[in-house]
TORKOLLO-782349 format. One record per residue (C-alpha): residue number from 1; residue in three letters; chain; x, y, z. Coordinates in nm, 2 decimals. Layout:
% TORKOLLO-782349
<site seq="NUM" type="ALA" mol="A" xx="X" yy="Y" zz="Z"/>
...
***
This chain:
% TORKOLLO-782349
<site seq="1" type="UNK" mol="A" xx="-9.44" yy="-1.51" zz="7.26"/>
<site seq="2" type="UNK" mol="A" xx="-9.19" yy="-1.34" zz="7.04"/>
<site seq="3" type="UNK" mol="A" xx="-9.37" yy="-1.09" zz="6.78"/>
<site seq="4" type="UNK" mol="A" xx="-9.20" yy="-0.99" zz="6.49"/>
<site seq="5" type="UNK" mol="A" xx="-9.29" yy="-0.67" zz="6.37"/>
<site seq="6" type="UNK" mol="A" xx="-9.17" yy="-0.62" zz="5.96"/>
<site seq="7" type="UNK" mol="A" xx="-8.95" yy="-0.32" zz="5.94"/>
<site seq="8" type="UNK" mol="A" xx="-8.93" yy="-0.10" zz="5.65"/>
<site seq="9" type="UNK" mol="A" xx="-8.53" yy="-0.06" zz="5.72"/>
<site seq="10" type="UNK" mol="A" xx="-8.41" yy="-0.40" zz="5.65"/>
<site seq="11" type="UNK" mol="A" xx="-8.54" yy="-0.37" zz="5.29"/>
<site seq="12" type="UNK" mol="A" xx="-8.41" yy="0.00" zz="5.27"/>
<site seq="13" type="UNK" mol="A" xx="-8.03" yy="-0.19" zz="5.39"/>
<site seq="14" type="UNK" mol="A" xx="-8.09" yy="-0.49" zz="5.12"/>
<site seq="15" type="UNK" mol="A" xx="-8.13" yy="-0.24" zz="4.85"/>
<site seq="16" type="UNK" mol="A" xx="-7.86" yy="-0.04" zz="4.98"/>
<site seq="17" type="UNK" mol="A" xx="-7.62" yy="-0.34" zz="4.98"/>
<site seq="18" type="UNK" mol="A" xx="-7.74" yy="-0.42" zz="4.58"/>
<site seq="19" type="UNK" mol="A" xx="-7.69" yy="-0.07" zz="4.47"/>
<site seq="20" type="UNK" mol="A" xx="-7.36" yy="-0.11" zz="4.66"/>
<site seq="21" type="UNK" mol="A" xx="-7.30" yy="-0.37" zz="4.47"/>
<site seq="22" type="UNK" mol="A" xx="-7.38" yy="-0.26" zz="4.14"/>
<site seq="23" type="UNK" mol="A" xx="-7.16" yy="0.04" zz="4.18"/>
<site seq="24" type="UNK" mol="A" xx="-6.89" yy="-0.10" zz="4.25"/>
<site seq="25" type="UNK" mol="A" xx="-6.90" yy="-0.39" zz="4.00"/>
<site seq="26" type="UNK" mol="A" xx="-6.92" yy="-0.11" zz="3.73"/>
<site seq="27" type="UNK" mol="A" xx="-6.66" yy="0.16" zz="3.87"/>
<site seq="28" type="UNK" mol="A" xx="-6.40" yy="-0.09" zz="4.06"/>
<site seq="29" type="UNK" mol="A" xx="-6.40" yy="-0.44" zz="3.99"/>
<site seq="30" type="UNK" mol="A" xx="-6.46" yy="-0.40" zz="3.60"/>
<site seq="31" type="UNK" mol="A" xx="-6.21" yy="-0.20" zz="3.56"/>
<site seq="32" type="UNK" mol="A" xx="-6.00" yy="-0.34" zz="3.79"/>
<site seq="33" type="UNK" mol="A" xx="-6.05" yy="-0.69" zz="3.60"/>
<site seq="34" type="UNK" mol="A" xx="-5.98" yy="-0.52" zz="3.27"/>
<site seq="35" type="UNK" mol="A" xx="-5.64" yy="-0.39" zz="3.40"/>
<site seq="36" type="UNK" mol="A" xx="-5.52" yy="-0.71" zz="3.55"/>
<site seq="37" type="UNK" mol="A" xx="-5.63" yy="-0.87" zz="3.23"/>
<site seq="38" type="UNK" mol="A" xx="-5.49" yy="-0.63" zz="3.00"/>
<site seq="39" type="UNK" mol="A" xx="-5.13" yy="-0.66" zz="3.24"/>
<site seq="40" type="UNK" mol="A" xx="-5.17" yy="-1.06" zz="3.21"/>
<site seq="41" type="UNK" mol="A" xx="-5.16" yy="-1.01" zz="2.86"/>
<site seq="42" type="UNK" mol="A" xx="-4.85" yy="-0.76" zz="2.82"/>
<site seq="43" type="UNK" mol="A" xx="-4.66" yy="-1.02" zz="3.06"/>
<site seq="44" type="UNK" mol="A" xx="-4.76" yy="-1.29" zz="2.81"/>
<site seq="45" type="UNK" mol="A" xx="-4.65" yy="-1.08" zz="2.52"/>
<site seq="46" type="UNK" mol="A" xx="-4.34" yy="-0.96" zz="2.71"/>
<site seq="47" type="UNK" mol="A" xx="-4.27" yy="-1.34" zz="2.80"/>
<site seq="48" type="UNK" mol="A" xx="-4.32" yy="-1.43" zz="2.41"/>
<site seq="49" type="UNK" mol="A" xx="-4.08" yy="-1.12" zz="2.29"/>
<site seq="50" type="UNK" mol="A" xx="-3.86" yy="-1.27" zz="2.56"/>
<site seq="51" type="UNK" mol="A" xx="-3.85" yy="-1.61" zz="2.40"/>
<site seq="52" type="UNK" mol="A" xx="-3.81" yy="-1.47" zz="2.07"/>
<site seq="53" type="UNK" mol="A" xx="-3.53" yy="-1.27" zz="2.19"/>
<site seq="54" type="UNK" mol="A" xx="-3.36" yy="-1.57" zz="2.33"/>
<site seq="55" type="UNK" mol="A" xx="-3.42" yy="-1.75" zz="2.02"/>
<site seq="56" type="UNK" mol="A" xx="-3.27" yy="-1.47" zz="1.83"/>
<site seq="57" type="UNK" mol="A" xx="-2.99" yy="-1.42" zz="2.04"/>
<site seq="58" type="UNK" mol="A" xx="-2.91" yy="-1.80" zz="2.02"/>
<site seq="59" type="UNK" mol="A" xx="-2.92" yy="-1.76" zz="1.65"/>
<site seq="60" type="UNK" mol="A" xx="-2.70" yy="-1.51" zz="1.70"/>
<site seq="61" type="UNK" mol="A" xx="-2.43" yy="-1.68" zz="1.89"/>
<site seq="62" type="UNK" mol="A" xx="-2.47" yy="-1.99" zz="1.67"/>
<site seq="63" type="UNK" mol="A" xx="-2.36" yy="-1.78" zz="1.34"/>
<site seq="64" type="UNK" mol="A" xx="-2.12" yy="-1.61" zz="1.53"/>
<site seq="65" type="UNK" mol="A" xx="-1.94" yy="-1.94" zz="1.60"/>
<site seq="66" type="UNK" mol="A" xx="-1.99" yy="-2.02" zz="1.25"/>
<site seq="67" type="UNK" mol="A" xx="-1.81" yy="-1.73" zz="1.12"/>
<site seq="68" type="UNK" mol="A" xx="-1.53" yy="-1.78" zz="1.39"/>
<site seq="69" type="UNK" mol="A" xx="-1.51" yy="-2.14" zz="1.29"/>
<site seq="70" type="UNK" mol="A" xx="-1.48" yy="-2.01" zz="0.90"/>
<site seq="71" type="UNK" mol="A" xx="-1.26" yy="-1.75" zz="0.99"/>
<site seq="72" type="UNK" mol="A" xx="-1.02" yy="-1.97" zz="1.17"/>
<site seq="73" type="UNK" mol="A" xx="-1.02" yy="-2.21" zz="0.90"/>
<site seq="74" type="UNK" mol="A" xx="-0.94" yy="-1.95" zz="0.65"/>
<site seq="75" type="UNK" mol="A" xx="-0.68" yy="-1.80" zz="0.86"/>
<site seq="76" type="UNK" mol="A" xx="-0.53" yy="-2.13" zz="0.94"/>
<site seq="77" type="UNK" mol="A" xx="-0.52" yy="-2.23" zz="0.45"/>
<site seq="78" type="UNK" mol="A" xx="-0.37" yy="-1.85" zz="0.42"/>
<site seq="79" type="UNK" mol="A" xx="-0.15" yy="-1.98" zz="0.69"/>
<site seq="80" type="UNK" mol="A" xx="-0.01" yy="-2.29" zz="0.55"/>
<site seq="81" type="UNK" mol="A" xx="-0.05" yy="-2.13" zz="0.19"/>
<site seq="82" type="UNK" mol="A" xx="0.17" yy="-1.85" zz="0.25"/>
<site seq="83" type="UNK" mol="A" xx="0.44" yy="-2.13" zz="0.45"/>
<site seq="84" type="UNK" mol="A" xx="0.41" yy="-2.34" zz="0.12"/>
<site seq="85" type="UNK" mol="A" xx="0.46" yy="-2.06" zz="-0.09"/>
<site seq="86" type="UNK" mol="A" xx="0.77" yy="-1.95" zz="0.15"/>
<site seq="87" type="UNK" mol="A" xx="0.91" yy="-2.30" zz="0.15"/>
<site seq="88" type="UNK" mol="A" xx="0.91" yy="-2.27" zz="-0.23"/>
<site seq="89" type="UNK" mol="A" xx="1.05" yy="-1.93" zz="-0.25"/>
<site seq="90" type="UNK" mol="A" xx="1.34" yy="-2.06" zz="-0.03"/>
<site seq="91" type="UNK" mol="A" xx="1.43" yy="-2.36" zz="-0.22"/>
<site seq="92" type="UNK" mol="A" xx="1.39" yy="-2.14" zz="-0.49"/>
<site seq="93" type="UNK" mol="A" xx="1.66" yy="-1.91" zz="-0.37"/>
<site seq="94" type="UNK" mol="A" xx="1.91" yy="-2.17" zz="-0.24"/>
<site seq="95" type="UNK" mol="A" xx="1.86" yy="-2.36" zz="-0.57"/>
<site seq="96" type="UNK" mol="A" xx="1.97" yy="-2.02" zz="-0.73"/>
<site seq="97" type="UNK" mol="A" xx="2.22" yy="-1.99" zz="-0.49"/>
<site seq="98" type="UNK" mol="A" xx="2.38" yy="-2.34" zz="-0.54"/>
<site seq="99" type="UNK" mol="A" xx="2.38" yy="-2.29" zz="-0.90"/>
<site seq="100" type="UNK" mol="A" xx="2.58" yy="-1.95" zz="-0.86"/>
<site seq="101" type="UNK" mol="A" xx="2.85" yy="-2.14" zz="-0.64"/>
<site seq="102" type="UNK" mol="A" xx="2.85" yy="-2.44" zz="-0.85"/>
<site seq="103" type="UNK" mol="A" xx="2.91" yy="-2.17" zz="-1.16"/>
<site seq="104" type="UNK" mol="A" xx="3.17" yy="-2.01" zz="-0.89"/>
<site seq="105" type="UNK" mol="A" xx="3.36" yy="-2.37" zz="-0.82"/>
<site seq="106" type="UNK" mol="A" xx="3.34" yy="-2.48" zz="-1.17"/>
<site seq="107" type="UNK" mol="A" xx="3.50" yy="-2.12" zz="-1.24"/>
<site seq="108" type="UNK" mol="A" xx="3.77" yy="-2.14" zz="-1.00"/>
<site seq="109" type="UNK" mol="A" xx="3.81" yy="-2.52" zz="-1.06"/>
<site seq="110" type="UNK" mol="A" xx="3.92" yy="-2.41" zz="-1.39"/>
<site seq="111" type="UNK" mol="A" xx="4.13" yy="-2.08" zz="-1.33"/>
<site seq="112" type="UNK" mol="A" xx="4.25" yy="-2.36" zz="-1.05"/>
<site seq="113" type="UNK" mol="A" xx="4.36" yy="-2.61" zz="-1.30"/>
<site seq="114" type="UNK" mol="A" xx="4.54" yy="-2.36" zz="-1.52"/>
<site seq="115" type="UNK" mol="A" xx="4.74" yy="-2.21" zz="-1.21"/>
<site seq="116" type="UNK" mol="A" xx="4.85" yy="-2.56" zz="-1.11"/>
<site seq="117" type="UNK" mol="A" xx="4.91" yy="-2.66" zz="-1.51"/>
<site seq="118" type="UNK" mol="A" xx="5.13" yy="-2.33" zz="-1.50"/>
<site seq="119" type="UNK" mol="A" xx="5.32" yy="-2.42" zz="-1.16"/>
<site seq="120" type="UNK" mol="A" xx="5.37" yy="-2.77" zz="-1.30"/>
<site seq="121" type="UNK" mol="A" xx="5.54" yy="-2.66" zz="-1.60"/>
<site seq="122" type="UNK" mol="A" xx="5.73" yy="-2.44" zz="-1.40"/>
<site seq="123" type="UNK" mol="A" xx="5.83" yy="-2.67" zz="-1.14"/>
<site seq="124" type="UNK" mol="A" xx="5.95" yy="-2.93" zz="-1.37"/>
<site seq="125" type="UNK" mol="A" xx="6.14" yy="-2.67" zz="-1.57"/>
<site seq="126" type="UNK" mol="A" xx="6.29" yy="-2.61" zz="-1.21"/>
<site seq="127" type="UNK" mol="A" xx="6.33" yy="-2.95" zz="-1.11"/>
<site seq="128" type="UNK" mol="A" xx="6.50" yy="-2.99" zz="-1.47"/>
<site seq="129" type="UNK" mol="A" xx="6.73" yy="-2.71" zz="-1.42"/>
<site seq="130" type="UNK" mol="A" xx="6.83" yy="-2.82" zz="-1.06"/>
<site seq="131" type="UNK" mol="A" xx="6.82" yy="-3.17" zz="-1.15"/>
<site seq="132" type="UNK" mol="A" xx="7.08" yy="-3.11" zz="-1.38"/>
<site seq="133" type="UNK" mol="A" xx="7.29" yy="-2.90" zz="-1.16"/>
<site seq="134" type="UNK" mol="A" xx="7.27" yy="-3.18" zz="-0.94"/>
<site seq="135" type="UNK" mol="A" xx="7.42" yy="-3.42" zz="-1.17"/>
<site seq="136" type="UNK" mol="A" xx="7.66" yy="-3.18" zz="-1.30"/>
<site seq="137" type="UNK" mol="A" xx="7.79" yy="-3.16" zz="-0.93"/>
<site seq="138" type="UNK" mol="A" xx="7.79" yy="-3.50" zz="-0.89"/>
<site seq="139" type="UNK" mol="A" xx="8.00" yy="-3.58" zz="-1.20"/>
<site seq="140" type="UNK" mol="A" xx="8.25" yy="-3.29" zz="-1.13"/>
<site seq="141" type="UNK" mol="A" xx="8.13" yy="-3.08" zz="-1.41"/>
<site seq="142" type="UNK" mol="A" xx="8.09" yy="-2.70" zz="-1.42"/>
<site seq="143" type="UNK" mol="A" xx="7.78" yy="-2.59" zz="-1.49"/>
<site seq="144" type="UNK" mol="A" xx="7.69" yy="-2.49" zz="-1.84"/>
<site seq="145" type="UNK" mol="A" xx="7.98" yy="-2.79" zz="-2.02"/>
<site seq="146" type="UNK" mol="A" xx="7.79" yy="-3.02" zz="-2.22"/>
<site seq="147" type="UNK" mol="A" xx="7.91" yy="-3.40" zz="-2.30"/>
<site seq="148" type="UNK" mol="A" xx="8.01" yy="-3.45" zz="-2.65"/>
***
């Protein structure tokens, strides 16, 4: 038969293996599970900053587009109110500029009307005279004899 004889080295090995163990529990695989725990925390917080940073930035670009939006409107009112106010200014100006050559035509209209007044008188003072000749040739008469 098999005899088993007890051997002091197998409990020298076991107690080897727990010290083992124990020492590197406490010098690697605590501090090992603190660092990975401490790094699965800064990812968490970097992934939170993250979120807030997209949050932010989307709050960004949102009142960005809001002031782009007002800005255009605002452009587009100074637009139209500085055409209105040009539209005005030019019937304004041709207004003014109608009455001046209204004032003008009325002006020479008048001067007009007193040149043709003139010519008339003239002309029939003319027509008169050579009317007159005319007859006077017709009847035989030198000019300048009068009937009596």
């Amino acid at each position: 038969m098999v005899s088993m004889s007890f051997d002091w080295t197998l409990l020298v090995q076991i107690a080897n293996f727990l010290i083992l163990i124990f020492v590197l529990n406490t010098i690697l695989f605590k501090p090992l599970k603190k660092l990975m725990a401490s790094r699965r925390e800064l990812v968490e917080s970097l992934k939170m900053g993250a979120d807030v940073a997209r949050e932010q930035l989307a709050e960004g670009e949102a009142e960005q587009e809001r002031f782009r939006v007002e800005v255009l409107q605002e452009g587009v009112g100074l637009h139209k109110s500085l055409k209105e106010e040009g539209r005005a200014r030019e019937l304004r100006i041709l207004s003014e500029a109608q009455k001046k050559a209204a004032g003008r035509l009325d002006e020479a209209r008048a001067t007009m009307s007193g040149e043709v007044a003139e010519a008339r008188a003239s002309l029939r003072a003319e027509a008169e005279s050579l009317a007159a000749g005319l007859v006077d040739k017709l009847l035989g008469r030198t000019p300048g004899t009068t009937l009596h």
